[in-house]
C-alpha atoms as one frame of an Amber mdcrd trajectory, in Angstrom:
protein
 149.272  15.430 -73.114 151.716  12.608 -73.147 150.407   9.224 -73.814 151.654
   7.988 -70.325 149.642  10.622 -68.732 146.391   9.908 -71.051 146.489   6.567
 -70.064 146.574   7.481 -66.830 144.189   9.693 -66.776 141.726   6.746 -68.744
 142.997   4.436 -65.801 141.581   6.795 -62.877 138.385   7.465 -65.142 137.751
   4.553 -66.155 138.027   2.742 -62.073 137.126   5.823 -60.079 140.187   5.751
 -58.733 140.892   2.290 -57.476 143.597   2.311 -60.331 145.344   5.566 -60.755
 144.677   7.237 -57.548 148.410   5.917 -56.423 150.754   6.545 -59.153 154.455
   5.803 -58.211 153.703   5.514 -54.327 151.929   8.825 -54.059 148.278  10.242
 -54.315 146.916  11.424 -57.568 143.543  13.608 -57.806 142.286  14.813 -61.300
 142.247  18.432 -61.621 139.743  19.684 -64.333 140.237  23.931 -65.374 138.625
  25.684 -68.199 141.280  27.447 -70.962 141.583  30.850 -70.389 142.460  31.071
 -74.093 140.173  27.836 -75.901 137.273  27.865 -73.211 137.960  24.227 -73.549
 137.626  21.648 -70.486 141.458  20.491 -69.436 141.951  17.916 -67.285 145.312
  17.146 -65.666 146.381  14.254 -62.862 148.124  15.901 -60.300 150.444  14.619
 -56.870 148.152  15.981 -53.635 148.704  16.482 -50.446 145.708  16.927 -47.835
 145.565  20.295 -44.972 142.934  20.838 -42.784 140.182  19.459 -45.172 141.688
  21.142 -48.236 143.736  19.178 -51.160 147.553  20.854 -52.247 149.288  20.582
 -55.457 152.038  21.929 -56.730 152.593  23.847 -60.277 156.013  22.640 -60.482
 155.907  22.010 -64.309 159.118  20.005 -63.718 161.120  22.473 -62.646 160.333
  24.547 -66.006 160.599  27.986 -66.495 156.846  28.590 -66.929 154.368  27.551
 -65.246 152.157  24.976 -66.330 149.332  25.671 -68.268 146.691  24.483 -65.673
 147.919  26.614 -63.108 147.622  30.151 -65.542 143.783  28.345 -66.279 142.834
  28.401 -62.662 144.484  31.864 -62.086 142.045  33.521 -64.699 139.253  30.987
 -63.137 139.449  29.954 -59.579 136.440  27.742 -59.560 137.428  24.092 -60.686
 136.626  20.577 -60.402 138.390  17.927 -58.715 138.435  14.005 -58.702 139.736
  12.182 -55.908 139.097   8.197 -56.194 135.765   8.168 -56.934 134.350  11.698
 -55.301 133.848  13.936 -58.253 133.153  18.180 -56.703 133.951  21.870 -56.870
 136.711  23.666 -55.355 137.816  27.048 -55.277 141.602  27.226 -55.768 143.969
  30.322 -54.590 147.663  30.327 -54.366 149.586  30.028 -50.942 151.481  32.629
 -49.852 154.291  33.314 -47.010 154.218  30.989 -43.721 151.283  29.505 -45.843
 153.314  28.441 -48.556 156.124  27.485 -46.474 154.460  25.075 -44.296 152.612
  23.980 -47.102 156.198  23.459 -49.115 157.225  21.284 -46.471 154.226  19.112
 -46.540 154.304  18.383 -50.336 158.101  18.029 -50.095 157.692  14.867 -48.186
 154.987  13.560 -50.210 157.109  14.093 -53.346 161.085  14.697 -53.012 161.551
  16.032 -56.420 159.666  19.705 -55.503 163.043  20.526 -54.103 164.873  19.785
 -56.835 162.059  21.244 -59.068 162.013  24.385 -57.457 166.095  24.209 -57.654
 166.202  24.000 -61.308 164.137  27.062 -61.728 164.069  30.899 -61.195 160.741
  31.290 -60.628 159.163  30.381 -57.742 156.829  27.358 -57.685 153.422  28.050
 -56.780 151.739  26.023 -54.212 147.327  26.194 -54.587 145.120  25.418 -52.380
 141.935  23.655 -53.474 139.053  24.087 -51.259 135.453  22.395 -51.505 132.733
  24.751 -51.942
């Protein structure tokens, strides 16, 4: 993990939220997956967007050509944990699909500008998940 995204992550820890949970004009949450290889604890700050009760973020890796390690972790384990400010629970995460996705695309789009761009500078197609209290 880079060191500006440990100390970010420290920042968010370390306040619940009240510094950290806005990073660069847009909400943060703290995602939290088990490796599928290590069966180590990873925990990643990611840009959310909110639908219907349930929290969106988007493996965009950057616009890489593989998809980000956290997103192949929830993939082999859909039940995660999520920080949001100070409200630490469980969630069940699945990927969006079709008019899903695309509505959902649109939403995260405006939150962040660079998904475009992201998705742009890749061949394979971004995946959009859908994190879900349980």
């Amino acid at each position: 993990m880079p060191d500006w995204v440990a100390e970010h992550v420290e920042r968010y820890l370390a306040t619940d939220g009240d510094e950290g949970h806005t990073w660069r004009g847009v909400p943060t949450l703290l995602l939290t997956t088990t490796g599928r290889k290590s069966g180590e604890r990873r925990l990643i700050p990611l840009i959310y967007g909110e639908d219907d009760g349930a929290y969106i973020v988007v493996g965009s890796k950057g616009g890489h050509a593989f998809h980000p390690s956290w997103y192949e972790n929830l993939v082999a384990q859909e039940d995660v944990e999520v920080q949001v400010k100070a409200d630490r629970f469980s969630v069940r995460a699945s990927t969006a699909i079709g008019e899903e996705r695309r509505r959902l695309w649109a939403l995260m789009t405006n939150i962040w500008k660079g998904c475009d761009e992201y998705q742009q500078s890749t061949a394979r197609e971004i995946p959009l998940v859908v994190l879900i209290r349980t």
